[in-house]
N, C-alpha and C positions, 0 to 999 in steps of 0.2 A: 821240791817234789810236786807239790800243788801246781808252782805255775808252769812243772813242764808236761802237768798232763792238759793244763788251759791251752798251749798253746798246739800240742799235739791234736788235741778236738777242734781246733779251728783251723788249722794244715787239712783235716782230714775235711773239712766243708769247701775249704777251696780245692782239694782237688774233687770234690764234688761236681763243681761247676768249671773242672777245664782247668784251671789255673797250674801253673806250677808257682809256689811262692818258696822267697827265699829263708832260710833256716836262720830264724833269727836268734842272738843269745841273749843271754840275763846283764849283759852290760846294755849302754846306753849305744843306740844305734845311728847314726848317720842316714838321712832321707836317703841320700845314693844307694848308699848300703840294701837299706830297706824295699826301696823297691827294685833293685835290680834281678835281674832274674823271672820280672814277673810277667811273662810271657806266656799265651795260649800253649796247651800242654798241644806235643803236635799228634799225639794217641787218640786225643778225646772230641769224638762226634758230634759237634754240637746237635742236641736236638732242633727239631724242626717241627714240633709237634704239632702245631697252630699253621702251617699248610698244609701238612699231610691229614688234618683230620683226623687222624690217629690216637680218640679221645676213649681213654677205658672207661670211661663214666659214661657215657652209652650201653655198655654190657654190663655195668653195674647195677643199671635200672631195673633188669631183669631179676635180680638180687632184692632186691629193694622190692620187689610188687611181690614176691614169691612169700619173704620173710614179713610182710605183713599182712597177708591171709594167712599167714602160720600165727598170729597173734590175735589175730581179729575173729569176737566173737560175737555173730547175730550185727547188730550195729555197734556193738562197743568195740573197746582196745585194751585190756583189760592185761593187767599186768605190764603196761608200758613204767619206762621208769625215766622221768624227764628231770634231764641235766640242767635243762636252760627254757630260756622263754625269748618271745619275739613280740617286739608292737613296731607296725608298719606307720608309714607316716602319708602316706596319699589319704585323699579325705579329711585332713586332720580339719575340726576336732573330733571327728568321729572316728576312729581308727582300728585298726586289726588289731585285735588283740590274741597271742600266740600261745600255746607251750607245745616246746620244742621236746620228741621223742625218740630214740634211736627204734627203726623199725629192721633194720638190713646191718644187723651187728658184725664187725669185723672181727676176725678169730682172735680170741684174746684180750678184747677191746671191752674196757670197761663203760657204763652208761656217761661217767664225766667224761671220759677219752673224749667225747663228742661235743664238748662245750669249748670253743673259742681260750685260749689260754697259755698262758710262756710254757705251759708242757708241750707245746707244739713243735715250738725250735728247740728246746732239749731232749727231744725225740727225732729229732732231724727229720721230721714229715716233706715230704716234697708236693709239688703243688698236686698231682693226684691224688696222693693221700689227701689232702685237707680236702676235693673237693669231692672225694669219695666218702669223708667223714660227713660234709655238710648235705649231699645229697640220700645218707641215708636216716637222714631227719624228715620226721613228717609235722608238719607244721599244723596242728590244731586249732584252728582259730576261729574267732568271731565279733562281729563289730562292737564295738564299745566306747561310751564319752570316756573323755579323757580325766575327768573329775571324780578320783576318786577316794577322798578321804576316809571316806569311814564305811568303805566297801571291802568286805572280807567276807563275803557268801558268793553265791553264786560260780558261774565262770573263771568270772576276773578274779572273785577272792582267792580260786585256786592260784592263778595264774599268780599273783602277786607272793602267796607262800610257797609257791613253787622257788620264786628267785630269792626269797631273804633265805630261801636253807643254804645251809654253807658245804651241801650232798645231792647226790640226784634222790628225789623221793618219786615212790611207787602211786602212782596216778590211775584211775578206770576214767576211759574216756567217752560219753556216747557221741558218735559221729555223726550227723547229718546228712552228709554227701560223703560222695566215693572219693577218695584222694585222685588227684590232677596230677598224672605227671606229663611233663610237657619235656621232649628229650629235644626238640630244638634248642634250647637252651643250654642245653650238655653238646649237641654237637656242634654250635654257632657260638662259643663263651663270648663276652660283650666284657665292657669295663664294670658291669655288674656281677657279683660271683654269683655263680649257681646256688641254687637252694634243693631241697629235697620238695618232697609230696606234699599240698596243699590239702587242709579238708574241712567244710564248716561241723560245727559241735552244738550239739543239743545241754550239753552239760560235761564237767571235771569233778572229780571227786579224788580226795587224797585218801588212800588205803594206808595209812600210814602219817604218824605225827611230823612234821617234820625236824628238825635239831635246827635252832636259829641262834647264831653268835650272840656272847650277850652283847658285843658292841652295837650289834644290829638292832637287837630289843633296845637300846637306850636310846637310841634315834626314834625309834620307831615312838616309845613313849614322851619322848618331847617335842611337841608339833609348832613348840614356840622359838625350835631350831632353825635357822633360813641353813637352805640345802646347801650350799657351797661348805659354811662350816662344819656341817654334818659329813661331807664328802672326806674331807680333810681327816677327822676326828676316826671315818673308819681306815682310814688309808693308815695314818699313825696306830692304829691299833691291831697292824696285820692282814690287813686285805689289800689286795691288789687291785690297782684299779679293773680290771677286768669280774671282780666281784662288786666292785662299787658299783662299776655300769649296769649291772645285772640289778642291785638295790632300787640305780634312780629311775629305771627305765619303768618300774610299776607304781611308779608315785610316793614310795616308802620313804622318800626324804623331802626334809623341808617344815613349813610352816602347816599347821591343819590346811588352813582355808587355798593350800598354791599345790596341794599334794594333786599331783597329775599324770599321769600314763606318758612318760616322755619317749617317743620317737627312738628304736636303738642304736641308730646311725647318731641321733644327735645326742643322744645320751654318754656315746662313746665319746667323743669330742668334748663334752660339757666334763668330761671328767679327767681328761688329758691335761684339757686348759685349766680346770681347777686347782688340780693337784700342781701342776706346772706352777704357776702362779704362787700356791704357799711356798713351794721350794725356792724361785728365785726369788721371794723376802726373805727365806731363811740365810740365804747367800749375802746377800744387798750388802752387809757389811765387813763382809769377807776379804781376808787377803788375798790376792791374786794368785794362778800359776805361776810358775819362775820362766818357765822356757816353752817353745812352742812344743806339742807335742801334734803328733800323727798318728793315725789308727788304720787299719782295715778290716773290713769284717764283709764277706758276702755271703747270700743268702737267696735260694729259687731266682736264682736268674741277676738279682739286685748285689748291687757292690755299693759299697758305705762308704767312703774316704770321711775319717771327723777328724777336725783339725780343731785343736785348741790354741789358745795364743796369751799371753797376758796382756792386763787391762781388765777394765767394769766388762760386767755382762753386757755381752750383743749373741743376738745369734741371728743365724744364717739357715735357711734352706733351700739347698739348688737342685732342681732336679732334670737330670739329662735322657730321657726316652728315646732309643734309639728304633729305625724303622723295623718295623715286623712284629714289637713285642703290642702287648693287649691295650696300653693308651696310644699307642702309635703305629696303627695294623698297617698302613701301607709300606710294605718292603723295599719300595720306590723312594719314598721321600727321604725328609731330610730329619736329623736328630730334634725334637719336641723339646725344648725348655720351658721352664718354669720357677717360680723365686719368690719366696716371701722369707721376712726379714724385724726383726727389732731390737730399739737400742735398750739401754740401762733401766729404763721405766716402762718396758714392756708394749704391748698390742691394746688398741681403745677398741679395733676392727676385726671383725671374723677376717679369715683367712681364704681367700678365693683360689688362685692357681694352683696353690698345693693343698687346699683344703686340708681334711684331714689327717696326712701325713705330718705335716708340720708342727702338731699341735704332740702328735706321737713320738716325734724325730726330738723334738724339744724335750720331751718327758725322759727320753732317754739322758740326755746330757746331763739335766739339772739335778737327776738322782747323784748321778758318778759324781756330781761337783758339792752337792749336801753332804754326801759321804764323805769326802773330802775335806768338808770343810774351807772351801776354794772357788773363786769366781776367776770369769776368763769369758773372752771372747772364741765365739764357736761357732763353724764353718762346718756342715753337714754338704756331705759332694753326692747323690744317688743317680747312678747310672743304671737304667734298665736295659736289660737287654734283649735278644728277640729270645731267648729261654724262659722269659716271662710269660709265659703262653694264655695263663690264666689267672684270674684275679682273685687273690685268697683272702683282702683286709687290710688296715693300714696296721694290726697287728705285728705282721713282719717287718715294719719298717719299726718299730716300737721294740721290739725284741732284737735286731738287729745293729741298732745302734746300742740299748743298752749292751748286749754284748761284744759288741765292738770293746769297751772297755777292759775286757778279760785278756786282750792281745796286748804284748810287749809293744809299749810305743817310740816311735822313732822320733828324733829329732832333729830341727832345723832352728836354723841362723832368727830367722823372719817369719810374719806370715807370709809376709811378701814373697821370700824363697822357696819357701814349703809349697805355695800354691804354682808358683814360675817349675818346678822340678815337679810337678804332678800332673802338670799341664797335658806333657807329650804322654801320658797313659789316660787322658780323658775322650771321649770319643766329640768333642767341640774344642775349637782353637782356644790359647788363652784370651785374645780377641773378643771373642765372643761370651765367654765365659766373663770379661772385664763385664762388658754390655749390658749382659742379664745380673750377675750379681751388684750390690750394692755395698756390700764388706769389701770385694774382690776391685770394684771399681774406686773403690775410696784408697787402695793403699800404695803406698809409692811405688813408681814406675821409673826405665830407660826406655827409651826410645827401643833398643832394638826387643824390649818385649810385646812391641807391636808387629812384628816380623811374621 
């Protein structure tokens, strides 16, 4: 009963985005099988949204400026109730320091609804929701060193128990300047995702005690923790990395003297790869999958192909941007690749052409294979498409893959067959695809798979 409501929820995202897939059952599937049938639904319109200009987040703004004179008093904000926090990383080490407020509350939508989090894709949010969620955040902020150990007054003191509560607490804010909204940005989206209303702050004050996990409080009193272990420690004790980020991004983990306002772009990643990283040692000694397995799972525009294989750990991520969508605007060109990659003993080097996808796309895998109890080699395929209009976070690639594993998987002979029979549904030859990947190019070939 369970798995035929999983895989009825994922039937119902691909026809989300176009797809007709095929009905797959509770035995073990044949790749042919698996994908046959999966063909553009010929009913469904592809959007266009990202030529047409036809962005609802423009006339949300108006929403947004209305419902914060309805909150705004004198110069405060007074009853705001802030889900989440932001530190900007230009300037560093002097940097922005954030908290983040719903000002333009959606009907029904609670003040967390508005924090970054896998409740996102089990609410099946499409990319204007999320960026009508993110643009109705007003972003509080004010410059601040990044050193802050033993800082819990002021500003940043807020700012910092704002992110250990494990709830949005009730914040009075005094404002300084008028919030900035700037709707170019909403009508021009970029490979940056939108944000909501800017505005500097005279001072935060919490109306309200906040409830802080005691995993959180244990880190918090042992300053002779180095952060990666501490990262770990809350991750095992029930937080998601998406709350961890929230923790390290205000300096609350780590050593007294290294405690520092981390960047939340890089914060994201420092905790992807962290957690990433304990789980493949927890694997390292693991016995292998049996047989190849295949996945699909898509999501706003993006489709996932994860292929498993046995053997030690390797993973893979390729990713295929096809022309129109938001990393590859020109309609004209040609499909955008990209590829990073490692073997048995892991990454010495940050990640450049996938950046932070990669580090997301990986966290998804090595959870399903901890659970498991299982090591394998893994081949993540991301094809963007031009329904990709806007850029909502590596997030979705992170939620994405992990639930890719909820779908019945198909199976193949090879890796080598699995990727040769998946070829003709990728929008790049296998050719090419040999080229850029590194997994893909290492595995045995015929001649006519250069055809």
């Amino acid at each position: 009963m369970a798995c035929t409501v999983v895989l009825r929820k994922i039937r119902h995202r691909a026809r989300a985005v176009g797809l007709s897939l095929p009905r797959p059952t509770l035995e073990a599937m044949g790749l042919d099988d698996y994908v046959e049938g999966l063909k553009p639904d010929e009913e469904y319109e592809r959007r266009k949204l990202a030529e047409e200009k036809s962005y609802a987040i423009t006339d949300y703004l108006d929403d947004a400026r209305a419902s914060f004179e309805a909150v705004k008093q004198g110069d405060s904000l007074y009853g705001a109730t802030a889900p989440s926090v932001f530190v900007g990383r230009s300037s560093y080490p002097n940097v922005s320091a954030g908290i983040l407020s719903p000002v333009a509350e959606e009907s029904g939508a609670d003040a967390d609804d508005y924090a970054t989090s896998g409740a996102w894709y089990e609410q099946d949010l499409g990319i204007d929701n999320v960026l009508q969620y993110r643009t109705g955040l007003l972003n509080s902020q004010r410059s601040a060193d990044v050193n802050v150990e033993d800082v819990w007054d002021g500003f940043v003191g807020t700012q910092r128990e704002v992110a250990i509560a494990d709830r949005p607490v009730d914040v009075e804010i005094g404002l300084a300047s008028t919030p900035d909204f700037d709707p170019d940005q909403y009508a021009q989206p970029t490979a940056n995702a939108p944000s909501g209303p800017n505005a500097s702050v005279e001072s935060a004050d919490l109306t309200e005690n906040p409830h802080v996990p005691r995993a959180v409080e244990k880190t918090l009193e042992d300053d002779d923790w180095r952060a990666q272990g501490a990262m770990v420690y809350l991750y095992e004790h029930g937080l998601d990395v998406y709350d961890v980020n929230r923790v390290l991004s205000v300096g609350a983990l780590g050593q007294g003297e290294n405690r520092r306002l981390v960047p939340t772009r890089w914060s994201i990643t420092a905790v992807d790869d962290t957690v990433g990283q304990y789980l493949r040692g927890r694997i390292r000694d693991a016995p292998s999958v049996n047989g190849v397995e295949v996945r699909l799972n898509e999501y706003m525009g993006n489709r996932y192909w994860v292929i498993l294989a046995p053997g030690n750990w390797e993973f893979e991520l390729v990713e295929m941007k096809s022309p129109g969508s938001v990393w590859n605007p020109d309609p004209s060109g040609d499909v955008w690749m990209a590829a990073a990659s490692e073997g048995y003993e892991g990454r010495t080097g940050y990640v450049e052409e996938t950046a932070g996808a990669y580090y997301a796309a990986r966290l998804g895998v090595l959870e399903h294979l901890a659970d498991r109890g299982r090591q394998a080699k893994a081949l993540v395929l991301r094809e963007v498409s031009d329904d990709y209009w806007g850029p909502v976070g590596v997030w979705q690639v992170r939620e994405s893959v992990r639930h890719a594993f909820e779908r019945e998987a198909a199976d193949a002979e090879t890796l080598h067959g699995a990727v040769r029979d998946l070829a003709e549904h990728l929008p790049v030859s296998l050719a090419a695809l040999r080229r850029k990947s590194t997994m893909v190019a290492g595995l045995q070939t015929g001649l006519g798979d250069w055809a």
